[in-house]
Every structure is written in C-alpha cells, then in structure tokens.
KEVEXKE-13657 format. One record per residue (C-alpha): residue number from 1; x, y, z. Coordinates in steps of 0.25 Angstrom, whole numbers, plus 2048, in hexadecimal, padded with zeros to 3 digits. Example, Ala and Ser with C-alpha at 12.3 -4.5 7.8 and 13.67 -1.06 7.14 Angstrom:
! residues 2
k: 1 | c1: 831 | c2: 7EE | c3: 81F
k: 2 | c1: 837 | c2: 7FC | c3: 81D
! end
This chain:
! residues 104
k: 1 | c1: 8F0 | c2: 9D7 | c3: 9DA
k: 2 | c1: 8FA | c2: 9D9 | c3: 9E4
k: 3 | c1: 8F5 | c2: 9E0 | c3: 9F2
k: 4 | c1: 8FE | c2: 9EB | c3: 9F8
k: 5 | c1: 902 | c2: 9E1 | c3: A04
k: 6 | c1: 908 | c2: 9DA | c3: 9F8
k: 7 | c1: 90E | c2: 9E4 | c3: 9F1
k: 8 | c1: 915 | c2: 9EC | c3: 9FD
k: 9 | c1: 91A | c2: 9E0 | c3: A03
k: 10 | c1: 920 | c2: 9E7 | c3: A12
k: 11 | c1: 927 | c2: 9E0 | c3: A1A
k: 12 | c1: 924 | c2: 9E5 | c3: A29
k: 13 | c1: 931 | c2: 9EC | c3: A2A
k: 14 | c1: 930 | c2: 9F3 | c3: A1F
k: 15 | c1: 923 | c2: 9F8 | c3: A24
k: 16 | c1: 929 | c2: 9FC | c3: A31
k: 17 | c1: 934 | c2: A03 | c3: A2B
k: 18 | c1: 92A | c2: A0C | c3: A21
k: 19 | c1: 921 | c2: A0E | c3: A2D
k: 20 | c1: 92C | c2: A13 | c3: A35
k: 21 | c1: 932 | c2: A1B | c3: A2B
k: 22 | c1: 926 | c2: A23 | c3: A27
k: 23 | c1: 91F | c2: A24 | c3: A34
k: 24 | c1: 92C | c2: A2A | c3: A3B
k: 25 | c1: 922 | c2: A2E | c3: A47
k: 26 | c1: 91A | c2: A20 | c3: A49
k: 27 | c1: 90F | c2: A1A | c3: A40
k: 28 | c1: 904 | c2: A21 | c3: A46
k: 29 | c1: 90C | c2: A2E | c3: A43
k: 30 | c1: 90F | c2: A35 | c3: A36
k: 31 | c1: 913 | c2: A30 | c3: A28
k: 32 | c1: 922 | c2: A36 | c3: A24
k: 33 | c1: 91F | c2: A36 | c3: A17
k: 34 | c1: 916 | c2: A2E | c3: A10
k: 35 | c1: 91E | c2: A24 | c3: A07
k: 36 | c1: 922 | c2: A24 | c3: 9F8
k: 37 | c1: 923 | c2: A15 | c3: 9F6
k: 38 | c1: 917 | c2: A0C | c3: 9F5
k: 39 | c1: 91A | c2: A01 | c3: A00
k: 40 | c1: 91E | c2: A0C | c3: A0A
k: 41 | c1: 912 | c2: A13 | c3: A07
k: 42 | c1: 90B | c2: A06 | c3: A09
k: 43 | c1: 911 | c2: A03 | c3: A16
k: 44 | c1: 90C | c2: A14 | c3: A1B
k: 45 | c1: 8FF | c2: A10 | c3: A17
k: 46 | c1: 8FC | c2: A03 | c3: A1E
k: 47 | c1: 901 | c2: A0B | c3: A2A
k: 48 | c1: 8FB | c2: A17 | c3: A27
k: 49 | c1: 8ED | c2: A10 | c3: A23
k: 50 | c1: 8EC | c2: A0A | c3: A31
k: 51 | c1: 8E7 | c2: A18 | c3: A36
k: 52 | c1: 8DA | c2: A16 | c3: A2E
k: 53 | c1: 8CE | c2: A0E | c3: A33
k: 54 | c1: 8CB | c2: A02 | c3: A2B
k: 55 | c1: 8BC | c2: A03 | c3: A24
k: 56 | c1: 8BC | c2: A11 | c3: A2D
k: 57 | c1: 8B7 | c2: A1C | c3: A21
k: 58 | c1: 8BF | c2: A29 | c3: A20
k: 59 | c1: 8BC | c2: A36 | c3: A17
k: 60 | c1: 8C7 | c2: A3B | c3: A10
k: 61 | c1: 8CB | c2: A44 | c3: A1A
k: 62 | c1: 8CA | c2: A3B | c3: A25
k: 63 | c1: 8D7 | c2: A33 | c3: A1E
k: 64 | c1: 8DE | c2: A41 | c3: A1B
k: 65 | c1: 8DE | c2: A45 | c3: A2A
k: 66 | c1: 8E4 | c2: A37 | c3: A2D
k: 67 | c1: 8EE | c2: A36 | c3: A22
k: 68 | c1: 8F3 | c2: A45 | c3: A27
k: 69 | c1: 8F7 | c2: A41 | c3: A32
k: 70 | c1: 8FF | c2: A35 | c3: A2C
k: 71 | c1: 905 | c2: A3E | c3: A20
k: 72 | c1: 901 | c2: A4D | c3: A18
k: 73 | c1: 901 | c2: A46 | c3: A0D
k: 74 | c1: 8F4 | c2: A3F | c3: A10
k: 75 | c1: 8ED | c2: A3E | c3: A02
k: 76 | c1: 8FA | c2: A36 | c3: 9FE
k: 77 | c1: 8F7 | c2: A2B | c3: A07
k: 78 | c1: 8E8 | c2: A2A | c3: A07
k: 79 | c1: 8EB | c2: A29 | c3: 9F9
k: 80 | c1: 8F5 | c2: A1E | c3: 9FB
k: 81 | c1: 8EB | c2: A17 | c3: A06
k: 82 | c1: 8E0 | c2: A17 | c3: 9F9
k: 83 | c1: 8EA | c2: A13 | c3: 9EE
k: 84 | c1: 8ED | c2: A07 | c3: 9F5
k: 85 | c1: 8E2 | c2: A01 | c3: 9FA
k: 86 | c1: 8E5 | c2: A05 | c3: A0A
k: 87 | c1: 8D6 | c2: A0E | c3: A09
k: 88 | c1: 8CB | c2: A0E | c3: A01
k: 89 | c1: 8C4 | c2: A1C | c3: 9FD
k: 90 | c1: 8B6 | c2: A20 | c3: 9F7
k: 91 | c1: 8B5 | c2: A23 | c3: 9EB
k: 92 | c1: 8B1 | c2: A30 | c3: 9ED
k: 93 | c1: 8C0 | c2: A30 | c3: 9F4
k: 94 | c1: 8B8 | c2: A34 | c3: A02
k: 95 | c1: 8B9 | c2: A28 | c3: A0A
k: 96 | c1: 8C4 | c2: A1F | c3: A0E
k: 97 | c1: 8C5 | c2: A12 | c3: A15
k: 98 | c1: 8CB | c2: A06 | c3: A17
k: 99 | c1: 8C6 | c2: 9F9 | c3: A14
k: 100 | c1: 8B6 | c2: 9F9 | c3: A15
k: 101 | c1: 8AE | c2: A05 | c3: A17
k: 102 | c1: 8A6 | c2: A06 | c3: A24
k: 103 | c1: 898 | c2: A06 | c3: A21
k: 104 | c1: 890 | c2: A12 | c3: A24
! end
C-alpha cells in the first residue's frame, strides 16, 4: 500500500511556496482558502495539524473552535484531517486525537 508521504511526493520548495501562498499572513495566521488539489491540501494539513497536541483528546467542538480560526470552512478540513489518516475520531464521531489516546 502506498502511504501518503509516497504518494505526495513534495519537494521543500514546493511546500514553501503552498505555504506561502495560502497563508498570505504567516503560518500561525489564517488559511486563504483551503485548497482544491489533493497534494496542496496535503501540505495545509501537515501545517495546519501541527496546532493540535499529539495523544492530547479533543471534543468535536474543541477542534471546531481551532479549525475557525484557520478557515469557516472548518467541517471541510476536520473532514480532510479524518479522510486521510492525520486524526483518528470515536466512532461515536465525539472525540478526536492524534496518535494514541491518553489514558483516563
């Protein structure tokens, strides 16, 4: 099976360039537009993603609050984060994480 590191093969100017095209006001501002192309959207979300604790839990609501401040159209991006593996959700769809769950 071919892992995403494989399949969006990005060079780092490649990256730079995305980065700096969709975050016109700095990485830790907001998303211009969250892309239509898989290998930019990609590249957002390992950016994007490192805002998140790893193993930390979050309710649905904790990730919205977050997302907005990246983008309005937040659902899109969880979504994206879940489709390709850069969070795990519950299966009651109320928690997210990434990596291992905390204990307790």
């Amino acid at each position: 099976m071919i892992t995403l590191e494989e399949r969006f093969q990005v060079t780092e100017i490649e990256r730079e360039k995305v980065l700096r095209n969709y975050f016109r006001k700095g990485l830790g501002g907001p998303l211009e537009t969250f892309p239509s192309r898989d290998k930019r959207k990609y590249i957002i979300a390992q950016e994007i993603i490192k805002r998140f604790e790893v193993g930390k839990v979050y309710l649905e609501k904790e990730i919205n609050v977050i997302l907005k401040e990246i983008h309005p159209d937040f659902a899109t991006i969880r979504r994206f984060f879940i489709d390709y593996g850069f969070m795990n959700r519950s299966d009651d769809g109320k928690e997210y994480w990434i990596g291992n769950k905390e204990a307790g």
